[in-house]
C-alpha positions in Angstrom: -13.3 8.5 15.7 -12.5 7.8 12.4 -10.7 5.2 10.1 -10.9 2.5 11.9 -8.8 -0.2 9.7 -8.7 -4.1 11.0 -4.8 -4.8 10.9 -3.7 -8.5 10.9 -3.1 -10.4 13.3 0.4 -9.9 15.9 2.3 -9.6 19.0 0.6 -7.6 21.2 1.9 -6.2 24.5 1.0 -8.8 26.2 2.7 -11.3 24.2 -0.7 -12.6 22.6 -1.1 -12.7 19.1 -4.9 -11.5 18.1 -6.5 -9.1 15.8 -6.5 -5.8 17.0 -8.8 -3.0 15.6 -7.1 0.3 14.7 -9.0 3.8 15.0 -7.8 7.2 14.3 -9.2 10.3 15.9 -10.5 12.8 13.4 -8.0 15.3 14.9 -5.3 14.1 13.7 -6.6 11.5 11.1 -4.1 13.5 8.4 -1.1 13.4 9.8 1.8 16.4 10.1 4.2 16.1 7.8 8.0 15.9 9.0 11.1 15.8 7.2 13.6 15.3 10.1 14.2 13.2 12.6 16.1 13.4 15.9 16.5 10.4 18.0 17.3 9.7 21.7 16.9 7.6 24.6 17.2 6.9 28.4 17.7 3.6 29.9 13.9 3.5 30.0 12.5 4.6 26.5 13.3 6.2 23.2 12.2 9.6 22.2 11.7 10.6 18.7 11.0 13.9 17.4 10.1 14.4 14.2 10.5 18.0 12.8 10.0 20.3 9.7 12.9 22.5 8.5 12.0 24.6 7.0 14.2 26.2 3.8 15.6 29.7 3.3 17.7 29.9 6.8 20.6 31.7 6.6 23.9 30.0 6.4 24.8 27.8 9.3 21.9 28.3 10.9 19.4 25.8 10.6 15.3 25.8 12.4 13.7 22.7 13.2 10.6 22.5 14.8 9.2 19.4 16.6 5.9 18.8 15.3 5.1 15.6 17.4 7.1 13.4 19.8 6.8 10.0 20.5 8.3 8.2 23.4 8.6 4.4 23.2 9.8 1.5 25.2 13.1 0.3 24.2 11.0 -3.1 23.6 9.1 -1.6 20.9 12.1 -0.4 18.9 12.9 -3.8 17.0 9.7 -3.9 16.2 9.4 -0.6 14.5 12.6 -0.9 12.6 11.2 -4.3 11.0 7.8 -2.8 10.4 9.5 0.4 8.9 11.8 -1.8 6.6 9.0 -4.1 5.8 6.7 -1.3 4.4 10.1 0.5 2.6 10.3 -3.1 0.4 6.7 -3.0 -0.2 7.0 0.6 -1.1 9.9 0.0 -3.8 8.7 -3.1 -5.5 5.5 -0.7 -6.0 7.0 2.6 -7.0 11.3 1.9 -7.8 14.1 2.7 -5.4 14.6 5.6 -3.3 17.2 7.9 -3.9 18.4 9.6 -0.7 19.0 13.4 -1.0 22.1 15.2 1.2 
């Protein structure tokens, strides 16, 4: 294992609040990188697929390849969204706004 980061302190599963210790598998420790993202669900959990398209297809005809998929309760959505716009503010106070593209 590898990268193990201490993360502050918040809602666990459980519905404690503690420090919880992160570690990353050397695997996977650098990521894939994904540039779409295609989002469903089921009464019981959300699926996201992130993908890479990848440029040059012909016209109307587009590839994306699913290059993970993660499946999460419908619980843990919230939480994402806030975590995801919590990090995007951090991000643009640091580095200026992002411009969306298409």
């Amino acid at each position: 294992m590898a990268d193990q980061t201490p993360q502050p302190s918040g809602d666990t599963p459980d519905g404690g609040n503690q420090q919880i210790s992160i570690s990353v598998d050397d695997k996977i420790k650098h990521g894939v990188y994904a540039n779409f993202l295609v989002v469903s669900h089921s009464p019981h959990e959300f699926t996201l697929d992130f993908c890479q398209i990848l440029p040059g297809a012909k016209e109307g005809k587009v590839k994306a390849e699913v290059v993970t998929r993660l499946k999460i309760a419908p619980t843990m959505v919230g939480k994402v969204i806030r975590a995801l716009n919590t990090n995007m503010t951090a991000y643009e106070d640091k580095f200026g706004m992002v411009k969306e593209i298409g």
